[in-house]
LOMARBA-8882 format. One record per residue (C-alpha): residue number from 0; residue in one letter; x, y, z. Coordinates in Angstrom, 2 decimals, always signed. Each point is the difference from the previous one (the first is absolute). Example, Ala and Ser with C-alpha at 12.3 -4.5 7.8 and 13.67 -1.06 7.14 Angstrom:
REM residues 2
pos	code	X	Y	Z
0	A	+12.30	-4.50	+7.80
1	S	+1.37	+3.44	-0.66
This chain:
REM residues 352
pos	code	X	Y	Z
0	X	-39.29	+95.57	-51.51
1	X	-1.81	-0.31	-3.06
2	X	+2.54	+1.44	-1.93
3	X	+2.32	-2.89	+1.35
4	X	-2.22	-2.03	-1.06
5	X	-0.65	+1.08	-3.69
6	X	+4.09	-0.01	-0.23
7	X	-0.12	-3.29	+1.30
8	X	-2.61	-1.70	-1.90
9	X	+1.40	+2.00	-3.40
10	X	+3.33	-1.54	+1.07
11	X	-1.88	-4.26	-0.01
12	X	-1.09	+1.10	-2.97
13	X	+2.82	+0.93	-2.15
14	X	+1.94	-3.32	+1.92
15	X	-3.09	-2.06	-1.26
16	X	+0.21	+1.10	-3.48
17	X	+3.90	-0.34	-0.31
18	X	-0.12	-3.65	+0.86
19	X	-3.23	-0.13	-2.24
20	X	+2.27	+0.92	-2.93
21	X	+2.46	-2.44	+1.01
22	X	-1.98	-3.19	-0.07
23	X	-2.51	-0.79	-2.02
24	X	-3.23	-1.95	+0.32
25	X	-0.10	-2.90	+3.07
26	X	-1.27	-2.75	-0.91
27	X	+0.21	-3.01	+1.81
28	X	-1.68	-3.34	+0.35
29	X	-0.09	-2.97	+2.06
30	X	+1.64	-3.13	-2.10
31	X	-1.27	-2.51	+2.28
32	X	-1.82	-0.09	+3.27
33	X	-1.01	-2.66	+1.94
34	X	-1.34	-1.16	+4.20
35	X	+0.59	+3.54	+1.15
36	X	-2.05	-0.25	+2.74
37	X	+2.30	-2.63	+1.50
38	X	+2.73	+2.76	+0.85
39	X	-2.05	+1.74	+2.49
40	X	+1.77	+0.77	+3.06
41	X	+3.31	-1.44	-1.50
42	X	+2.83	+1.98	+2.27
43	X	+3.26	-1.92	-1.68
44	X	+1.83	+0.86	-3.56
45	X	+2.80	-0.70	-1.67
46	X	+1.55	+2.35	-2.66
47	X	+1.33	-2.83	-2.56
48	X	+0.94	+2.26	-2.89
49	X	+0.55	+3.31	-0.53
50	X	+1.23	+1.17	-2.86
51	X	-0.35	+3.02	-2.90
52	X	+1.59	-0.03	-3.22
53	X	+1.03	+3.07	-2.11
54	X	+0.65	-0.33	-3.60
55	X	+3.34	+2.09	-1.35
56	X	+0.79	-2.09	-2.59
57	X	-1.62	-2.00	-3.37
58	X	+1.71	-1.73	-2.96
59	X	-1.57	-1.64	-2.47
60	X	+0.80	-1.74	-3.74
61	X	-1.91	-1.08	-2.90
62	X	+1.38	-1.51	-3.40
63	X	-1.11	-1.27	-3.05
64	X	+1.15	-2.61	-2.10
65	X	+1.28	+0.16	-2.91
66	X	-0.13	-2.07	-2.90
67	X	-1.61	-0.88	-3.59
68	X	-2.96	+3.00	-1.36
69	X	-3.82	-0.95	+0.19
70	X	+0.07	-1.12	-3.95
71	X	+3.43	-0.88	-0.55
72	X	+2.55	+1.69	-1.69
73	X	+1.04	+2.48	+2.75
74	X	+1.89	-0.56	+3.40
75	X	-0.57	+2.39	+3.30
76	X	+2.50	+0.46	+2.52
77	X	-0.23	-0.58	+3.60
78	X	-1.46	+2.91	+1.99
79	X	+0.74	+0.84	+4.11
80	X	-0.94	+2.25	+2.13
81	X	+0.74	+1.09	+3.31
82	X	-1.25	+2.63	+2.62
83	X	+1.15	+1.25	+3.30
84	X	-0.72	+2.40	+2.34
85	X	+0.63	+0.93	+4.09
86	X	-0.52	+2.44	+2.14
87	X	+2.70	+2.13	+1.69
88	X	-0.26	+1.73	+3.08
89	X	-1.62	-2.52	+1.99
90	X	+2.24	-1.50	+2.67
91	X	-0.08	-2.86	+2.65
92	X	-0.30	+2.32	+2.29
93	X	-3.25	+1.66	-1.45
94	X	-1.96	-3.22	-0.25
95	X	+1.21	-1.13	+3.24
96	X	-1.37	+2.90	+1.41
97	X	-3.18	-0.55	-1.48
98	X	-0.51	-3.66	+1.05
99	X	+1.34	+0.77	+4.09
100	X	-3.01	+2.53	-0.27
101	X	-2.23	-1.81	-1.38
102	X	+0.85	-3.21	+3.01
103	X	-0.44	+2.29	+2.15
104	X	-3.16	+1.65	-0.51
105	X	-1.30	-4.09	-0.58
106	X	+1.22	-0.50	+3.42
107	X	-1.80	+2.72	+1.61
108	X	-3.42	-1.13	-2.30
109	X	+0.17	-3.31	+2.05
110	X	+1.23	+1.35	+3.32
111	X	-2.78	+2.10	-0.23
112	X	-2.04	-2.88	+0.27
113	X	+1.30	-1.26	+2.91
114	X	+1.54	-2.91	-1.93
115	X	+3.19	-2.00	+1.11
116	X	+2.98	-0.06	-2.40
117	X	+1.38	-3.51	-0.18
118	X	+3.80	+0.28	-0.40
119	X	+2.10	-1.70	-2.91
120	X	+2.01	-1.82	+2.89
121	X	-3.91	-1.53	+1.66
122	X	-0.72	-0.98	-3.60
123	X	+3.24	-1.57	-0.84
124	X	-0.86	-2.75	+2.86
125	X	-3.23	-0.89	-2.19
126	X	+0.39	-3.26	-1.67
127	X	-0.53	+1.25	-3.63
128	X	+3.35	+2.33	+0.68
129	X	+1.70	-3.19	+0.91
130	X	+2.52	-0.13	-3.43
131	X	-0.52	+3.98	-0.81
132	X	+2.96	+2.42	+0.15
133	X	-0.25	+3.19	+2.29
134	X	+0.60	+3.31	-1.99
135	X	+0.32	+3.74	+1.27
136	X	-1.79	+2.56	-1.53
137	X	+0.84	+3.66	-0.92
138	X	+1.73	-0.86	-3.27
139	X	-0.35	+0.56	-3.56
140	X	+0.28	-2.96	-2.19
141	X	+0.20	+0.14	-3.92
142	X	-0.57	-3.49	-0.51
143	X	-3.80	-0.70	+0.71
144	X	-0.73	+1.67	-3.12
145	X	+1.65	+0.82	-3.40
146	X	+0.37	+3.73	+0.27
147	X	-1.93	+0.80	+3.75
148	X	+1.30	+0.70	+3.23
149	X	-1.55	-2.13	+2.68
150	X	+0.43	+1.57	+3.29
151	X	-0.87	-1.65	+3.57
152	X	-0.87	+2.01	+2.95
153	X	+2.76	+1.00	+2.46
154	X	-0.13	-2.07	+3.25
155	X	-1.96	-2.33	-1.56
156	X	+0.81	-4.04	-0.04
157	X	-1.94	-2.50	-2.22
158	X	+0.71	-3.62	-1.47
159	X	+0.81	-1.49	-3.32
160	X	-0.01	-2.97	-1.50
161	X	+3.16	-0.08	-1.81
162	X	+2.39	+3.13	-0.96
163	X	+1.08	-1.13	-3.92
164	X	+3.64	+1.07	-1.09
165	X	-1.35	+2.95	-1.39
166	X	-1.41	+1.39	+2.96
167	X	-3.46	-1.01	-1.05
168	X	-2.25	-0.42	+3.16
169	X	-2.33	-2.82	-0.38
170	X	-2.97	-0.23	+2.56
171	X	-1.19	-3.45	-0.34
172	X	-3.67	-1.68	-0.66
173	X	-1.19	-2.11	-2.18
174	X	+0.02	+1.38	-3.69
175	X	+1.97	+2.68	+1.75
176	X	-3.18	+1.44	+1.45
177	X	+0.70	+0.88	+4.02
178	X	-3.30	+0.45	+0.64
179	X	+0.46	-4.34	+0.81
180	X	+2.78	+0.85	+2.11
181	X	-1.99	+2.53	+1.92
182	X	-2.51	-2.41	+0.71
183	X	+2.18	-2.15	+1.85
184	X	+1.57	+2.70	+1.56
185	X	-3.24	+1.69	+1.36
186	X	-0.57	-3.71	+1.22
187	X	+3.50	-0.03	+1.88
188	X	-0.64	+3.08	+1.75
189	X	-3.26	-0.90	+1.61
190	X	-1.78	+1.37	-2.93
191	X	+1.42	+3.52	-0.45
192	X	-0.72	+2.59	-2.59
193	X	+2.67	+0.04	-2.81
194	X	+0.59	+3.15	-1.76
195	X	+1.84	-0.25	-3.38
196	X	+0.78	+3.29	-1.98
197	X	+1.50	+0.20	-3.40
198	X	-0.26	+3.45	-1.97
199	X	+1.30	+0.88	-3.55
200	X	+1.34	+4.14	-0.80
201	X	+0.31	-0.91	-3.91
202	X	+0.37	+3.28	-2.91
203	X	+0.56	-2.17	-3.19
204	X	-3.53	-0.80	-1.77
205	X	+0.18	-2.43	-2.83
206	X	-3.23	-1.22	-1.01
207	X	-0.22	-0.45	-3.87
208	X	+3.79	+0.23	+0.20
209	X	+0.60	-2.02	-2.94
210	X	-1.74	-0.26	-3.47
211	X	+0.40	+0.79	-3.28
212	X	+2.72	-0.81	-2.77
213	X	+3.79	-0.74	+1.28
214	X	+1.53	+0.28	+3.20
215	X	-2.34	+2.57	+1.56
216	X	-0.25	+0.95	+4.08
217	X	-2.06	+2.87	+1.29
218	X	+0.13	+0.91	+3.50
219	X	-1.67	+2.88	+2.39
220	X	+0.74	+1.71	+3.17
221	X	-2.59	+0.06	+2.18
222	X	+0.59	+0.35	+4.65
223	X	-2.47	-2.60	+1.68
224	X	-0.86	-2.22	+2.42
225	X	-0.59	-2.96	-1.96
226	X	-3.15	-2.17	+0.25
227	X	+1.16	-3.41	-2.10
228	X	+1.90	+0.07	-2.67
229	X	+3.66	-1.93	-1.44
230	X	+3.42	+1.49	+0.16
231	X	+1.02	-1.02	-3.53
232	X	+3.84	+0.49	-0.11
233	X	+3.31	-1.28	-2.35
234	X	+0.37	-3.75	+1.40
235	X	+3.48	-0.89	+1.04
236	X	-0.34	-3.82	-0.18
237	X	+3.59	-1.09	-1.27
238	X	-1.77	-1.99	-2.68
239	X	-3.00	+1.95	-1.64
240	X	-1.52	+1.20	-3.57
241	X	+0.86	+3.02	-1.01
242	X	-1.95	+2.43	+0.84
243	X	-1.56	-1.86	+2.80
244	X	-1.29	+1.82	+3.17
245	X	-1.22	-1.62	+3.20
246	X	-3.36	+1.15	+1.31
247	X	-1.06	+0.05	+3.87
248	X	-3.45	+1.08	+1.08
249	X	-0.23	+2.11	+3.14
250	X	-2.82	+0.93	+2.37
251	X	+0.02	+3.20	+2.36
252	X	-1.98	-2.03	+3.22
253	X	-0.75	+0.40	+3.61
254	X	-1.17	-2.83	+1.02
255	X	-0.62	-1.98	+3.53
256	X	-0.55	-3.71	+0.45
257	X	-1.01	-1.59	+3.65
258	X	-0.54	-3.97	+0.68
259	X	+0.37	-3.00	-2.07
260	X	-2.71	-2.18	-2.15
261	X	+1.28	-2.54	-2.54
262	X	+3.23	+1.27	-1.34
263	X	-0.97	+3.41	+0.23
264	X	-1.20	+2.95	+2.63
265	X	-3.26	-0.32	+1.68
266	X	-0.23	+4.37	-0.38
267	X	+1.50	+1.52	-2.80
268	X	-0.30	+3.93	-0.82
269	X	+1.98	+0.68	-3.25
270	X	+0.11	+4.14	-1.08
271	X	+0.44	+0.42	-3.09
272	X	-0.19	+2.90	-2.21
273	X	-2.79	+0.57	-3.00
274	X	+2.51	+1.69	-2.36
275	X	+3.34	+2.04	+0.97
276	X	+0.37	+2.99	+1.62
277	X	+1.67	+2.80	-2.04
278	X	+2.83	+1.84	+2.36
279	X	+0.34	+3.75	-2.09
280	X	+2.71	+2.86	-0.74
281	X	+2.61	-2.56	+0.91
282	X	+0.99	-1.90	-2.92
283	X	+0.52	+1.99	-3.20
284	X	-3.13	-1.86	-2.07
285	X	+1.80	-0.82	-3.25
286	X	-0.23	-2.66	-2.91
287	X	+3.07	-2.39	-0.82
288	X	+0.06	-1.55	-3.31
289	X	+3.00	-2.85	-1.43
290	X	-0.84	-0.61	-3.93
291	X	+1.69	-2.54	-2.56
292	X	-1.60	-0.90	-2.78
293	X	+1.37	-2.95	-2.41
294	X	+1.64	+1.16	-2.90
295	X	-0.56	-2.24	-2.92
296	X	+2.45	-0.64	-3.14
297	X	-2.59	-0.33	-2.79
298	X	+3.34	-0.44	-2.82
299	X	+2.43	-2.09	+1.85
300	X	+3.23	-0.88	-2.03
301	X	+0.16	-2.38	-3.32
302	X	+2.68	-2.70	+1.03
303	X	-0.93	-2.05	-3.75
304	X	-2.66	-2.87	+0.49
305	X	-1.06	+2.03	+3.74
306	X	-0.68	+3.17	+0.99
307	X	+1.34	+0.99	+3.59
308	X	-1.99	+2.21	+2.52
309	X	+2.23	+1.84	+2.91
310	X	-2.77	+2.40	+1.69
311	X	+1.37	+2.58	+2.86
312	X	-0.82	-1.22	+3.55
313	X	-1.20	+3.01	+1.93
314	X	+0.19	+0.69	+3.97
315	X	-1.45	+3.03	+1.54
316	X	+1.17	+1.10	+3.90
317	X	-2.06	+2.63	+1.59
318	X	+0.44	+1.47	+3.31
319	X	-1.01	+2.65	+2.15
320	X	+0.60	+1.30	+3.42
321	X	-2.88	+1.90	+1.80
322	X	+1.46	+2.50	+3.15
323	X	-2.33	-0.10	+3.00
324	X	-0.21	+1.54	+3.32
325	X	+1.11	-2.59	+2.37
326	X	-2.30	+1.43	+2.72
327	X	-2.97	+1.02	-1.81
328	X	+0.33	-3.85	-1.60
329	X	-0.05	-1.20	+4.00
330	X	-2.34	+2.05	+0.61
331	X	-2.70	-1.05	-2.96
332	X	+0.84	-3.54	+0.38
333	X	-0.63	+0.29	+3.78
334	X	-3.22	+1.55	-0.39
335	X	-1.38	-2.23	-2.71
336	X	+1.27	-3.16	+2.12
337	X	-1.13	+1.35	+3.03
338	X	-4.09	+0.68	-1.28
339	X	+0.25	-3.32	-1.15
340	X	+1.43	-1.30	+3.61
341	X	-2.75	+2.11	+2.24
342	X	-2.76	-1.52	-1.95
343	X	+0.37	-3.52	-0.20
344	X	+1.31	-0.14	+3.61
345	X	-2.76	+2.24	+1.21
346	X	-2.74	-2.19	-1.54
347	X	+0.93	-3.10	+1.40
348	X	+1.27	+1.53	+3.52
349	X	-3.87	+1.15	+0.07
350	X	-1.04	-3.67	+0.02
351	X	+2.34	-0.75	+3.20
């Protein structure tokens, strides 16, 4: 008996210390709080979003325009650069995987405490569903986000404002925040618990990306669960400035909203994260750098009473593709996502 027991605690401990070296520090933090004691012995919730995000893609451009030398009598070309890089090995499948698991073990967290799932077909007779479209879960969309997968639980149903042309799913409230919507929604439904989850899987770091002279990008690789940050990415707006990228901030949150004051929820419980969590020995940690400087014509050519300039424009194109494990990318993403998840939900599941 006691050796079963040494094998078995040397066995927690070697598990412990793998998923140690996975993930690295947890910190997370409460972005808002507010009238928690108002939820106690709340039975009812309503799962209005669930989604997680995984990052497999990131473009990016920078130029710099040319034109007539600090002084005078020298011209500089135009400069561009551009920068890609993906991910391969990661499939729909992997990530969808991930997500189902992490539903799952959400549902059990609430079942647990002996709370009633309202169904997407009871909260599409509320009122604030009235002009919202009905969409089916357990697909991967790539047009939430430039460059991220957004995946939705299997069996799962939710509601959407609109559906644009491009797929985009837009979830209503005013300023785009739902957290209004929820409020009316809670309201509807006798003043139920809603549950909104969004979580971002990004690699690409690129703080401090640009700087210096010319065209200049500089990007990282770096597996986390991000706290808030911006997906800065090559815009595709049919009219634009070259060079031009579009910038979108994100938020990894698990957050729960019951009742309705003013325009906004009576209880609000908003988990955030402090800084990101690092997901390790997935992604290959690498730097990516896309350089072009502006070449100058100091001479130019003597045309009589004027002298012509004719500097070279220069572009620069970088890319790189980074091989992962498919699984072991599930895997860390799942884990990161799913520390995050058993926290927040715990904490505010305590004040029930």
């Amino acid at each position: 008996m006691k050796k079963f027991l040494a094998i078995t605690s040397c066995c927690i401990a070697i598990g412990l210390y793998v998923q140690a070296q996975t993930l690295g520090e947890f910190d997370p933090k409460t972005n808002f709080s507010q009238a928690l004691g108002k939820i106690k012995g709340e039975k009812n919730l309503y799962i209005a979003n669930f989604n997680v995000n995984f990052q497999v893609y990131n473009e990016k451009e920078d130029f710099k325009q040319g034109g007539r030398a600090f002084g005078g009598g020298a011209y500089k070309g135009d400069a561009k650069a551009s920068l890609s890089v993906g991910l391969t090995g990661v499939s729909e499948k992997d990530v969808q995987e991930a997500t189902d698991k992490l539903y799952q073990d959400f549902l059990d967290q609430v079942k647990a405490k002996g709370m009633n799932i309202i169904t997407a077909d009871e909260a599409g007779k509320a009122e604030t569903y009235a002009d919202y479209v009905k969409l089916e879960g357990g697909k991967v969309s790539v047009s939430q986000y430039a460059g991220l997968m957004t995946a939705t639980p299997s069996n799962y149903s939710y509601y959407a404002k609109k559906v644009t042309e491009d797929g985009k799913v837009k979830k209503g409230g005013f300023l785009g925040q739902p957290h209004f919507v929820y409020a009316k929604l809670s309201k509807d439904l006798n003043d139920a618990i809603i549950a909104n989850v969004d979580l971002f899987v990004m690699f690409v770091e690129d703080k401090n990306a640009w700087g210096g002279a010319g065209a200049n990008i500089k990007i990282k690789t770096n597996m986390r669960l991000a706290a808030t940050e911006a997906i800065i990415s090559t815009s595709t707006a049919k009219i634009k400035l070259k060079g031009q990228n579009t910038v979108e901030g994100i938020t990894s949150t698990v957050a729960f909203y019951r009742g309705k004051m003013g325009l906004g929820p009576e209880t609000m419980y908003v988990g955030v994260l402090k800084d990101a969590l690092p997901i390790g020995d997935v992604v290959e940690a690498t730097k990516v750098q896309s350089y072009a400087n502006n070449r100058t014509d100091f001479t130019g050519t003597s045309a009589g009473l004027y002298t012509i300039y004719n500097p070279e424009n220069v572009a620069s194109n970088e890319a790189k593709v980074i091989q992962v494990d498919g699984k072991k990318y599930a895997k860390g993403a799942y884990e990161a996502c799913k520390k995050m998840l058993d926290h927040h939900s715990s904490t505010f599941f305590n004040r029930l």
